[in-house]
VMD Tcl script that draws the C-alpha trace (Angstrom):
set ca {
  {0.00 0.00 0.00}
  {1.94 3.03 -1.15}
  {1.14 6.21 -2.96}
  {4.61 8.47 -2.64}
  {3.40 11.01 0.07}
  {2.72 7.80 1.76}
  {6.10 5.67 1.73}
  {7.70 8.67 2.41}
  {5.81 9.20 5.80}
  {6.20 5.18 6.23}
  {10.23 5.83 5.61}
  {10.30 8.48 7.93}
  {8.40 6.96 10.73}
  {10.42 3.73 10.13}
  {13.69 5.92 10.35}
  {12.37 7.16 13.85}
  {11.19 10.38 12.74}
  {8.14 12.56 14.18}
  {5.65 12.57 11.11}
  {2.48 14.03 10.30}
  {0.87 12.42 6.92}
  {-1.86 14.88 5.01}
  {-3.71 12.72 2.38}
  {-6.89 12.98 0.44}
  {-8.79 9.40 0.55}
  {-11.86 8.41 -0.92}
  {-14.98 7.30 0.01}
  {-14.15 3.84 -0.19}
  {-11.42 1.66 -0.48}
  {-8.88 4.22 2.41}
  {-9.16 1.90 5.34}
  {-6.43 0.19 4.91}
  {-4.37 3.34 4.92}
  {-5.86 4.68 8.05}
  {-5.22 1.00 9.68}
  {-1.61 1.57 8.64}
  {-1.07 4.98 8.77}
  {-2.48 5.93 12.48}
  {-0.22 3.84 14.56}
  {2.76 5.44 12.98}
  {2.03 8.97 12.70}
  {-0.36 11.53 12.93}
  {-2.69 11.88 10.28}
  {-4.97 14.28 8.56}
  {-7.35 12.30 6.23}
  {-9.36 14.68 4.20}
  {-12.52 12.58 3.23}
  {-13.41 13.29 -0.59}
  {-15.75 11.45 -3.14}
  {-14.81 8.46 -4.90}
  {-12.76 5.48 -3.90}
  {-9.16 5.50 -3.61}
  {-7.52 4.41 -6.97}
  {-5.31 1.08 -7.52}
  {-1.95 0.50 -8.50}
  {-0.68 -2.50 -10.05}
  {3.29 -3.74 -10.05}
  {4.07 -6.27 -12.14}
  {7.59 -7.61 -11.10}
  {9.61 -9.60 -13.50}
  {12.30 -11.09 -11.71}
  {14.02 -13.21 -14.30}
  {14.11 -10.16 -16.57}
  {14.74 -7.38 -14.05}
  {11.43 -5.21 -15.16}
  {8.81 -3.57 -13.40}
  {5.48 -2.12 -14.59}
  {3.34 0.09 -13.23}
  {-0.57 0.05 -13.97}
  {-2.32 3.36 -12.16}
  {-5.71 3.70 -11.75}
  {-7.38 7.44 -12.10}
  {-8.00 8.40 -8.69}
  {-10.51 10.87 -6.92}
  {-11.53 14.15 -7.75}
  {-10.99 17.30 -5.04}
  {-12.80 20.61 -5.28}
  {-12.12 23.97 -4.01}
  {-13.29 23.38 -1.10}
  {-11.00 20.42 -0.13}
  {-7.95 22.24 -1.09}
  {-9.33 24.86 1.50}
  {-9.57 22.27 4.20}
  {-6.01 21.09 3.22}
  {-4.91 24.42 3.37}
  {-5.97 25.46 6.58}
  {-5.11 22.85 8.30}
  {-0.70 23.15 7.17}
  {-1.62 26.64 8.08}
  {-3.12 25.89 11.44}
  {0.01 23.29 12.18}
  {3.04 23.95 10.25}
  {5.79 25.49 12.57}
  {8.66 27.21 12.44}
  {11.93 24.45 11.78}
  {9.30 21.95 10.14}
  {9.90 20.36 6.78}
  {7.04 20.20 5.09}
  {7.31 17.37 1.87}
  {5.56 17.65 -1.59}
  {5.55 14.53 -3.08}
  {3.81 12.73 -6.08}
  {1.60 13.80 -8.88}
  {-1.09 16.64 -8.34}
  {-4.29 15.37 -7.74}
  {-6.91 15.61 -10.14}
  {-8.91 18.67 -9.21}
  {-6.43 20.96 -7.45}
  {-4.62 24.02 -8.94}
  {-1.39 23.10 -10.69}
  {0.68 25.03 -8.32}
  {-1.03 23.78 -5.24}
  {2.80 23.02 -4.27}
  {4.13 26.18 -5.10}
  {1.35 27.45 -2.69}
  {2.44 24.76 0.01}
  {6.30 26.22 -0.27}
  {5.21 29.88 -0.12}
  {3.46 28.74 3.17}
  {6.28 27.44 4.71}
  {8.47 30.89 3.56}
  {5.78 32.62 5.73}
  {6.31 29.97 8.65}
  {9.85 30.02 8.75}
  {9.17 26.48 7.64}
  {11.54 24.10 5.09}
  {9.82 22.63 2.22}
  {11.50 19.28 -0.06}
  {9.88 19.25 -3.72}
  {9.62 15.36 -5.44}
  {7.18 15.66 -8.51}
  {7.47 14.28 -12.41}
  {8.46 16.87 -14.76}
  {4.74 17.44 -16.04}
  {3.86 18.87 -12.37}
  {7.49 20.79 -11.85}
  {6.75 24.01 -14.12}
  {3.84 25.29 -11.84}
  {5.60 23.89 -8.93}
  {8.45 26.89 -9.39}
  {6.43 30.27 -9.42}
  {7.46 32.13 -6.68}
  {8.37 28.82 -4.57}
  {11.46 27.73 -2.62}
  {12.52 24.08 -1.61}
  {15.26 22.82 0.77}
  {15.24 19.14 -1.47}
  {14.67 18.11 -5.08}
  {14.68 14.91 -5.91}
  {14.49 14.00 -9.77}
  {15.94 10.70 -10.84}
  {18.43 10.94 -13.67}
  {15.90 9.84 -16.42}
  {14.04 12.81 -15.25}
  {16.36 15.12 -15.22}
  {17.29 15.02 -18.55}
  {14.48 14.19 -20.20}
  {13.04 17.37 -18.37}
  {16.08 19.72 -20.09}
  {15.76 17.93 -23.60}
  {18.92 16.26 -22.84}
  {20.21 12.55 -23.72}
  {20.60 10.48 -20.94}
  {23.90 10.43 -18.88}
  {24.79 8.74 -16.10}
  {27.93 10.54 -15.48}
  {28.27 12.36 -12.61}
  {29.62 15.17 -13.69}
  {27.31 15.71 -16.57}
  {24.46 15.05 -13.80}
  {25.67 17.81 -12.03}
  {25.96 20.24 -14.66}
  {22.62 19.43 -15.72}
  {21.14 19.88 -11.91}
  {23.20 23.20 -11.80}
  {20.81 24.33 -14.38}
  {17.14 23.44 -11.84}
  {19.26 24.85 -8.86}
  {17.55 28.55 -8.76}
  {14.57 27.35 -6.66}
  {16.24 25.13 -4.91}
  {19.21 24.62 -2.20}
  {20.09 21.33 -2.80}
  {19.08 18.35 -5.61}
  {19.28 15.13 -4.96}
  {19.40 13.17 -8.14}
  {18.88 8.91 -7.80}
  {20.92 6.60 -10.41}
  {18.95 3.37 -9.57}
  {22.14 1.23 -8.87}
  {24.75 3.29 -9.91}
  {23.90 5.58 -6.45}
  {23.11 9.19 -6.70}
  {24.77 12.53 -6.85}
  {24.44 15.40 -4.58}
  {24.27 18.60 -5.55}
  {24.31 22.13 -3.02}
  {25.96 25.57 -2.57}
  {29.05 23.39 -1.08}
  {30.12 21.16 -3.77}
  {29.26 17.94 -5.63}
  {29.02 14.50 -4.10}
  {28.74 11.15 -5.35}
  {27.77 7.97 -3.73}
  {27.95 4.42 -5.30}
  {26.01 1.87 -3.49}
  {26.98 -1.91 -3.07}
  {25.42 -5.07 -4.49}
  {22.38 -5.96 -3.04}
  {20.14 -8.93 -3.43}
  {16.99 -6.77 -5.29}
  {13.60 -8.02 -4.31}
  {11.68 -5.06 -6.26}
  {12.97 -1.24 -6.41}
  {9.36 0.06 -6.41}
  {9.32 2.84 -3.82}
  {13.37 3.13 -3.42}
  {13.42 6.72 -4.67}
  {10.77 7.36 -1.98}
  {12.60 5.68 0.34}
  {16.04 7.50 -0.35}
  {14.01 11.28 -0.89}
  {12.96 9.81 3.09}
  {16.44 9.10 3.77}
  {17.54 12.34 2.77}
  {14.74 14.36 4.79}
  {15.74 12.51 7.91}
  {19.13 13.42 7.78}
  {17.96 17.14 6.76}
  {15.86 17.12 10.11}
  {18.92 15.92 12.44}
  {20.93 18.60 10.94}
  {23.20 16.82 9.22}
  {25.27 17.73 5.57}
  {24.73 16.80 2.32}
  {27.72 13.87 2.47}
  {25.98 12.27 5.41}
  {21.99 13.50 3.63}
  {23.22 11.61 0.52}
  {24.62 8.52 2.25}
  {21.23 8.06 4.29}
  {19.55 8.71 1.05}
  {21.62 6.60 -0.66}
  {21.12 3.57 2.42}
  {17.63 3.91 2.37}
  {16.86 2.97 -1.17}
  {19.01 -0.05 -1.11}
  {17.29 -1.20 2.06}
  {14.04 -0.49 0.33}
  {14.73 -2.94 -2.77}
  {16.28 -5.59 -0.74}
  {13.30 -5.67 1.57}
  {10.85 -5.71 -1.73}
  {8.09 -4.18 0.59}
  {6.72 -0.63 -1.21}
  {8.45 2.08 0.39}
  {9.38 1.10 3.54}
  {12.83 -0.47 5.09}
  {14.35 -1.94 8.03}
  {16.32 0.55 10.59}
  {19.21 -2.99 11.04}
  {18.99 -2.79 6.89}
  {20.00 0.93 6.86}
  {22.70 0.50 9.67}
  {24.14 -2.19 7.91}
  {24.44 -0.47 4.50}
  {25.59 3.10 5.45}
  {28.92 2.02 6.22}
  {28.80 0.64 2.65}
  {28.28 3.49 0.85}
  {31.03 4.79 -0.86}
  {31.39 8.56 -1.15}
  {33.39 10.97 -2.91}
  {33.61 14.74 -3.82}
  {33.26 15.05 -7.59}
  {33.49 19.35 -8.09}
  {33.86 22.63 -6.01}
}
mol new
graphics top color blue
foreach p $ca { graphics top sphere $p radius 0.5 }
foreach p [lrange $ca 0 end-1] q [lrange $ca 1 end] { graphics top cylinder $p $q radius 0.2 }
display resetview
């Protein structure tokens, strides 16, 4: 049971983190998120019609491929984007980060998370940005985020450029998406992920693991790098958690979630290493 808001707030409560999960369910078919999601964290269900929608993974291990079926979800109106509204404004405070993450539902303006990000500006409040690249544009007006998280297939296929997995190239890519944002955090599936801030360039290559599914890793390593955003910590140590977190993810083969003995076991593992000024 996933939904990327929702493995990241499973991630994050996993990793020991204080979470509170916003979510628009429908009418039917959202009980097993509440049964899930309550124990773990707080959580502000805003009730709307319809019935949650369904996502199929089909997992072909003797080929290495995954495919994703999605369902068309629920409709909001106006009036639920209110209600979502005024309740981050009611709660959001000062030193919280507040994370955007998924597709836009169907029903809500396009900049809805530009709007979120402008909030936090107002409540001295952090705000991490993980969207596809039809979402991003609207996401940018007048909006600033502590985190972006494209993958590198994103990335370039976002700037009209051929795919690269070279770090460098990554970073001089990211360089280019950096104005709204303080750091980028750009996933390479196995080959790691690069960091990218007002310090400098890292890179992180990530061991072998026995793979059980990936679905949910980049949710699981955007998590990783929140955490370690929340404790204070740098982008060397944000990008290793990240980095720790998505491994533990695929090896577990459970949808955006890991084990805290997983992580510990694999940070140690992660290789890092300063790529540019």
């Amino acid at each position: 049971m996933g939904g990327k808001g929702v493995n990241v707030a499973r991630v994050l409560s996993q990793l020991g983190e204080n979470v509170h999960l916003y979510a628009f369910l429908g009418e039917t078919g959202g009980e097993g998120f509440r049964r899930e999601m309550e124990p773990r964290c707080a959580c502000s269900f805003i009730t709307v019609p319809g019935a949650c929608r369904t996502t199929v993974n089909i997992i072909d291990r003797v080929n290495r491929r995954e495919t994703v079926i999605t369902e068309a979800g629920p409709v909001v109106s106006s009036q639920d984007i209110a209600v979502l509204m005024k309740r981050l404004d009611e709660n959001i405070a000062p030193g919280d980060i507040v994370v955007c993450s998924g597709s836009v539902i169907a029903g809500a303006p396009a900049d809805i998370y530009a709007q979120v990000s402008r909030l936090c500006t107002e409540k001295r409040a952090r705000c991490a940005l993980d969207c596809n690249a039809k979402t991003l544009p609207a996401s940018l007006g007048g909006a600033r985020y502590a985190l972006g998280k494209p993958n590198e297939r994103e990335l370039c296929a976002l700037l009209g450029e051929t795919r690269t997995q070279r770090p460098e190239e990554i970073a001089r890519l990211a360089r280019r998406l950096m104005p709204p944002y303080d750091a980028l955090l750009v996933s390479m599936g196995a080959q790691g992920g690069v960091w990218i801030d007002a310090q400098g360039v890292h890179r992180a290559r990530v061991p072998e693991v026995d793979i059980r599914s990936t679905v949910g890793s980049g949710d699981a390593s955007f998590a990783g790098a929140i955490s370690a955003m929340a404790r204070g910590l740098g982008g060397e140590d944000a990008l290793q958690l990240a980095m720790a977190c998505g491994a533990a993810n695929a090896m577990l083969g459970e949808v955006g979630s890991v084990r805290m003995e997983d992580v510990q076991q694999l940070m140690p593992m992660i290789a890092l290493e300063s790529i540019a000024p």
